[in-house]
C-alpha positions as CSV (number, residue, x, y, z in Angstrom):
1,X,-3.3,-38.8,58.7
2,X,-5.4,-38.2,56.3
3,X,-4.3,-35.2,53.5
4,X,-6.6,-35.6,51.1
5,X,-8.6,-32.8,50.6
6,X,-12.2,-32.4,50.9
7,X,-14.7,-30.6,48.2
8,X,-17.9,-29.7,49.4
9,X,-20.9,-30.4,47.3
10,X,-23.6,-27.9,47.8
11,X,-27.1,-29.0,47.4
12,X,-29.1,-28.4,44.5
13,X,-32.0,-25.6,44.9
14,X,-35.6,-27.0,43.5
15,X,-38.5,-24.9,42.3
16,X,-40.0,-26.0,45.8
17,X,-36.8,-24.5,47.9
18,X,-36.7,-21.3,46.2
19,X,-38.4,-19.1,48.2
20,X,-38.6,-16.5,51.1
21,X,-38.2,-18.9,54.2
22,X,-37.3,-21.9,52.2
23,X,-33.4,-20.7,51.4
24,X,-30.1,-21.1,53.7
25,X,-27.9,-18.4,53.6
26,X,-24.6,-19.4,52.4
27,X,-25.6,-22.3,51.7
28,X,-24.8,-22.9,47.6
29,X,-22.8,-22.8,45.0
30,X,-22.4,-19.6,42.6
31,X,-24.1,-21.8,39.3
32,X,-27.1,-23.6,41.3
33,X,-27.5,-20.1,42.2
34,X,-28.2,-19.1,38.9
35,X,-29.7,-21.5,37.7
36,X,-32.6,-21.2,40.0
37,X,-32.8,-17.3,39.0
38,X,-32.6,-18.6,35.1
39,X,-35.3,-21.4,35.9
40,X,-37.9,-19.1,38.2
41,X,-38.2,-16.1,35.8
42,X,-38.2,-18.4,32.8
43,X,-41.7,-19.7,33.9
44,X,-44.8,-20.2,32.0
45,X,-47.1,-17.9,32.7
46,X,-49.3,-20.8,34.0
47,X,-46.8,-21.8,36.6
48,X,-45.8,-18.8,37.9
49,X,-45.4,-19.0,41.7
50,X,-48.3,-17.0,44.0
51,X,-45.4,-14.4,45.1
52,X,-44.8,-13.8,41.7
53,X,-48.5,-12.7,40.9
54,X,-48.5,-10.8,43.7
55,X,-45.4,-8.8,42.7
56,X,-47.3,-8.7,39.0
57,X,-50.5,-6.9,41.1
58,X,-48.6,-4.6,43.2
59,X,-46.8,-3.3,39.2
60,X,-50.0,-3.2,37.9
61,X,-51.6,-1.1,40.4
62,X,-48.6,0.5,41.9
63,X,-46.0,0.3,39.4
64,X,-45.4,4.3,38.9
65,X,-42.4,6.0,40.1
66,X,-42.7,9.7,41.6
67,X,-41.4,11.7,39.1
68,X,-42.0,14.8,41.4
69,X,-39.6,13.6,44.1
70,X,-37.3,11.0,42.1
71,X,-34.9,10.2,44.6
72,X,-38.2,9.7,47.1
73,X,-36.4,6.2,49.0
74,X,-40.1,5.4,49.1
75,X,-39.8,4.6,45.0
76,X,-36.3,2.1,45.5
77,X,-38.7,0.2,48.2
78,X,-41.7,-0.1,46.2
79,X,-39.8,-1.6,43.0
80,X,-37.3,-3.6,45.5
81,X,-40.9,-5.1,46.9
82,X,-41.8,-5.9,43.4
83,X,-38.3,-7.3,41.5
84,X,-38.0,-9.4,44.9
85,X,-41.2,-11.2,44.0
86,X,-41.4,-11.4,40.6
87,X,-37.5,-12.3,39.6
88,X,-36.3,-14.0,42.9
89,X,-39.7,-15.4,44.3
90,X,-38.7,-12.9,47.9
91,X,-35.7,-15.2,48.8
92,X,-34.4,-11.3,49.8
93,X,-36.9,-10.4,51.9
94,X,-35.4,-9.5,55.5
95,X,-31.7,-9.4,54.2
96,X,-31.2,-6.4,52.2
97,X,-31.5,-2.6,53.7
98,X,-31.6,0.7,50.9
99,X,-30.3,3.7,50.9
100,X,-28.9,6.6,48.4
101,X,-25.4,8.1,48.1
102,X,-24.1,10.7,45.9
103,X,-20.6,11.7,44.4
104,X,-19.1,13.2,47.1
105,X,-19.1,9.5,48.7
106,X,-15.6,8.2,49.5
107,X,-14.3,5.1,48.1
108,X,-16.1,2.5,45.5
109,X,-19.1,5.1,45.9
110,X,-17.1,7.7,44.2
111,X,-17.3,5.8,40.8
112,X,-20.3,3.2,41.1
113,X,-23.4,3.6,40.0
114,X,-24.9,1.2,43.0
115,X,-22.9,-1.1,45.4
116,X,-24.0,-4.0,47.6
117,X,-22.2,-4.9,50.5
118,X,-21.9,-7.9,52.7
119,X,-22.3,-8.1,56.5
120,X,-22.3,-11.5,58.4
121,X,-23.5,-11.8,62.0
122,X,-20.3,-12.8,63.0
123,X,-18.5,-9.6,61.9
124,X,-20.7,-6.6,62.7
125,X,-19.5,-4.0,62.8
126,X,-21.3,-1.9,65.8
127,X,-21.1,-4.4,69.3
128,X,-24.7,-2.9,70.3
129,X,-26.3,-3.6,66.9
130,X,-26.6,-7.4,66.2
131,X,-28.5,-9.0,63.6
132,X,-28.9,-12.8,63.4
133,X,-28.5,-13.8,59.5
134,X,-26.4,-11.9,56.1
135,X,-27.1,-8.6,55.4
136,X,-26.8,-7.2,52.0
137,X,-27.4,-3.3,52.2
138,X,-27.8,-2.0,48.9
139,X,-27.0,1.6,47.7
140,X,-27.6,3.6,44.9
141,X,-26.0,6.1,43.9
142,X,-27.8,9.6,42.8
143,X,-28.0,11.0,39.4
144,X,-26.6,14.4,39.7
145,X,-26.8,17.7,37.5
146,X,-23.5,17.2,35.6
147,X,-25.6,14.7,32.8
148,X,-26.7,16.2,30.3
149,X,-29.6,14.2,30.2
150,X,-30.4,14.1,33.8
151,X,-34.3,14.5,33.7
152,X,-36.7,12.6,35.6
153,X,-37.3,9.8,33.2
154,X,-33.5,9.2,32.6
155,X,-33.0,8.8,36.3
156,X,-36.2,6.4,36.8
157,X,-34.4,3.9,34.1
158,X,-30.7,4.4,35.9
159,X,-32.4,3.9,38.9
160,X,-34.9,0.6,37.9
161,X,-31.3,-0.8,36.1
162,X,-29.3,-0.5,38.7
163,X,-31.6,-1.6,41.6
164,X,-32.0,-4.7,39.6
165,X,-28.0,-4.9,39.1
166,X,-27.7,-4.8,42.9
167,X,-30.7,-7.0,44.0
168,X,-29.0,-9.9,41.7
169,X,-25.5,-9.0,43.4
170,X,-27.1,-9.9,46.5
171,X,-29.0,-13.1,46.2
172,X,-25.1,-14.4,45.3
173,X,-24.0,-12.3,48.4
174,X,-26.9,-13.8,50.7
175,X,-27.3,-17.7,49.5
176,X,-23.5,-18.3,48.0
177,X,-21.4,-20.9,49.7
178,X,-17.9,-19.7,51.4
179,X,-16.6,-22.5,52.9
180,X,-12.5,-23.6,53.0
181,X,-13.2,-26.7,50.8
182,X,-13.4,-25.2,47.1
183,X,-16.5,-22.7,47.7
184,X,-14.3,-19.6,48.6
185,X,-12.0,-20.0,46.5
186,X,-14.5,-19.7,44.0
187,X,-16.3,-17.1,45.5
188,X,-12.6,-15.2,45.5
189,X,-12.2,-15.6,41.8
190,X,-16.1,-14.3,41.0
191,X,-15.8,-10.8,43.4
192,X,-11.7,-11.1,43.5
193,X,-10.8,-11.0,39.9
194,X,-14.5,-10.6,38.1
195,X,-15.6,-8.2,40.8
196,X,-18.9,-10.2,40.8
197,X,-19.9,-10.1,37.0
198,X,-18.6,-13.7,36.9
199,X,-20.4,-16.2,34.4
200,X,-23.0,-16.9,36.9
201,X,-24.2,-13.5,37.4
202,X,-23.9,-12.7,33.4
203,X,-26.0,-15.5,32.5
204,X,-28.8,-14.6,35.3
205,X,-29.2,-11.1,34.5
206,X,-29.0,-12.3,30.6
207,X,-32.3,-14.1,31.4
208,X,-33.8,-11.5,33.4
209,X,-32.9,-8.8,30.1
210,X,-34.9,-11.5,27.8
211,X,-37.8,-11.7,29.9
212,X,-37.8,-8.3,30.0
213,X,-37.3,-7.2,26.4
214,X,-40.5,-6.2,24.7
215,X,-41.4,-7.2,21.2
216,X,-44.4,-5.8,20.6
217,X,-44.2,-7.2,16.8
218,X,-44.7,-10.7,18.4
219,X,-47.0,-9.2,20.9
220,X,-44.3,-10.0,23.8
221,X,-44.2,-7.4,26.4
222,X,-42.4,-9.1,29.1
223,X,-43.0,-9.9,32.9
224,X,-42.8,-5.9,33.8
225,X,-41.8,-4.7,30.2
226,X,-39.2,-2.4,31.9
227,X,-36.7,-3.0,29.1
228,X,-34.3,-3.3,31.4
229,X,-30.3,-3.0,31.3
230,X,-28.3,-4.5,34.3
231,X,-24.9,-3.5,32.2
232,X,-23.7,-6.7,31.5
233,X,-21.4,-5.6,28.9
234,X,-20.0,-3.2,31.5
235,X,-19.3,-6.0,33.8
236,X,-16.8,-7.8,31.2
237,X,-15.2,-4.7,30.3
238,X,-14.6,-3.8,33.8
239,X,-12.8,-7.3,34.2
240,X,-10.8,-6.8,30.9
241,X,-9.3,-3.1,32.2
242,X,-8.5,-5.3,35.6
243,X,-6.1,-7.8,33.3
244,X,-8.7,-10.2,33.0
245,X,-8.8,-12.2,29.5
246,X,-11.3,-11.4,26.8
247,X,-13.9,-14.1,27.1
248,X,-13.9,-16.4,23.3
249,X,-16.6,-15.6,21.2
250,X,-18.3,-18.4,21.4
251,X,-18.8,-17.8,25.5
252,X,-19.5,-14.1,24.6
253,X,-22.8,-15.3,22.1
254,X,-23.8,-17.8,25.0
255,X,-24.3,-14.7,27.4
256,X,-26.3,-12.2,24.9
257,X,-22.7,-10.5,24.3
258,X,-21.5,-8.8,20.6
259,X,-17.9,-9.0,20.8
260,X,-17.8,-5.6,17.8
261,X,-20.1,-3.7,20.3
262,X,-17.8,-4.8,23.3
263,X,-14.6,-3.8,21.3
264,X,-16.3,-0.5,20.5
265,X,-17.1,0.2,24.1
266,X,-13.8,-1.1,25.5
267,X,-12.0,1.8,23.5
268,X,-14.4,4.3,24.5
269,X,-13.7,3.4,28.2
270,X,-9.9,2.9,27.8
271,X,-9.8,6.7,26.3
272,X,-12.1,8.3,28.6
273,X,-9.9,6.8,31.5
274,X,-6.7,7.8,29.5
275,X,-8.1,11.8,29.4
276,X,-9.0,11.1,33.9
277,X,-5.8,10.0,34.5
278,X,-4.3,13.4,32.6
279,X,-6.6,15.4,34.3
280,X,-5.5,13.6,37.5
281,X,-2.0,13.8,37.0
282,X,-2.2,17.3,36.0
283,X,-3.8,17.8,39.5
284,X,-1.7,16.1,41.2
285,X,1.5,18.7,39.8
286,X,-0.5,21.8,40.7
287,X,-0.7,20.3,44.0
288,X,3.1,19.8,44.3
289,X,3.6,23.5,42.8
290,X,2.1,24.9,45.1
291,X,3.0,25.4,48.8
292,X,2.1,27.2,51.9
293,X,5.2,28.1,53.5
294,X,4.0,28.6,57.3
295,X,7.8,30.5,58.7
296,X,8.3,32.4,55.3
297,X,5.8,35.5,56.0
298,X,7.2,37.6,52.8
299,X,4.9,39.9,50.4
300,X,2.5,37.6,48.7
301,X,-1.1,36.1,49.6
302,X,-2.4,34.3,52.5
303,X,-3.1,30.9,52.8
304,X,-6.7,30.5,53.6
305,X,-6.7,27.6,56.5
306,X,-3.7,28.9,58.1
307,X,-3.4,32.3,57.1
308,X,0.5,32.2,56.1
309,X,1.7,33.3,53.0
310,X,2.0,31.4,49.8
311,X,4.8,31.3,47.7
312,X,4.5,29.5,43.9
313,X,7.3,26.9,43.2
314,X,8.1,25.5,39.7
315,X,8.1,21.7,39.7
């Protein structure tokens, strides 16, 4: 019999193969993956790809956000349309739905800015609903009136960031290999332990910040000149609150990362979740203190819901 165990080798992904039509789903590995993001939106302008001038037209021409109605889902399509052709050349075109959610979502959605999910045809979840190939549905979540600086333009760049964020998330959900010979175990470790902001998704959206980042002293203004942010830095602290090591320097500088600024920010995040989990724990003893006692109808006032009395108990 033979033991020994088998490693699959994923194929590489060309310039030719990345596109809309051209990609199978679950099909490669996490850093071929990445590197066809790096390589497509690296491009000279000369070479860029016919979907990618068309998703440069439709910015142009169309590129404005509605500042009247900012959580219009009309706005997350348009700019989905246009980072799927300029930044992934439409490989997610046909796999990935939208949609908005707010903070009185249960679960992840009660502390995530966005989230993207994964739903194979194998496991959907509603009999009468079947769909043939991955589905990525992508939420954001809403920017509500407790931020101080919650205008309209601070929304449109949460909003652009973390669409972007998500849409990268995905084409590793869609196209990453999950197979029993090495590929999920991989896959494990990247969403597992990294909760997806694994080395191949860092050094993707590192490219897609460059690209992005305008220098108008050089007379660089990027593909979109968005300026955009998809929180790389809060990906590896995220992994270091989970018990994750602190990545080296030298890994740190090869992903765009300042390991002062990442220190800095790590406190600031360790002692805001320090002053929640007071605040929680403080809740949390009210909530044993106090008791509705439904057969003890003495003097004292009525328990909304069931309308017995309430009597005050020290913890």
């Amino acid at each position: 019999m033979d033991t020994q165990k088998h490693t699959h080798i994923t194929p590489l992904i060309t310039r030719e193969d990345f596109q809309a039509g051209y990609m199978k789903p679950g099909g490669y590995s996490l850093e071929d993956i990445a590197a066809a993001i790096i390589d497509n939106v690296t491009r000279p302008k000369e070479e860029l790809t016919p979907r990618q001038m068309e998703g440069l037209r439709k910015f142009k021409y169309h590129g404005s956000w509605n500042l009247a109605q900012p959580e219009d889902l009309a706005n997350l399509h348009k700019f989905f349309d246009i980072f799927n052709d300029v930044y992934f050349n439409g490989v997610l075109t046909g796999h990935c739905k939208l949609e908005w959610f707010d903070s009185t979502a249960r679960g992840v959605r009660r502390v995530a800015w966005g989230i993207c999910e994964l739903e194979l045809p194998r496991r959907a979840r509603d009999p009468r609903f079947k769909f043939e190939k991955p589905w990525a549905p992508i939420g954001i979540r809403k920017v509500d009136g407790r931020y101080n600086k919650a205008g309209p333009s601070y929304r449109v760049e949460r909003y652009l960031n973390c669409l972007a964020h998500e849409m990268l998330h995905a084409v590793f959900v869609v196209y990453a290999c999950g197979c029993i010979n090495g590929c999920r175990q991989k896959a494990d470790v990247a969403w597992g332990i990294h909760g997806g902001h694994d080395d191949s998704f860092l050094s993707a959206a590192y490219a897609i910040e460059k690209v992005e980042k305008v220098n108008r002293d050089a007379g660089y203004f990027g593909l979109l000149g968005l300026n955009l942010d998809l929180y790389r830095i809060n990906g590896v602290i995220y992994k270091v609150q989970e018990g994750v090591n602190l990545p080296p320097d030298s890994e740190l500088r090869r992903l765009g990362l300042d390991i002062k600024e990442l220190l800095e920010d790590l406190a600031v995040h360790r002692k805001y979740n320090a002053k929640e989990y007071r605040v929680k724990q403080h809740a949390r003893q009210l909530m044993k203190s106090n008791r509705c006692l439904i057969r003890n109808w003495s003097v004292g006032e009525e328990c909304e819901i069931c309308h017995s009395v309430l009597a005050t108990m020290r913890a």
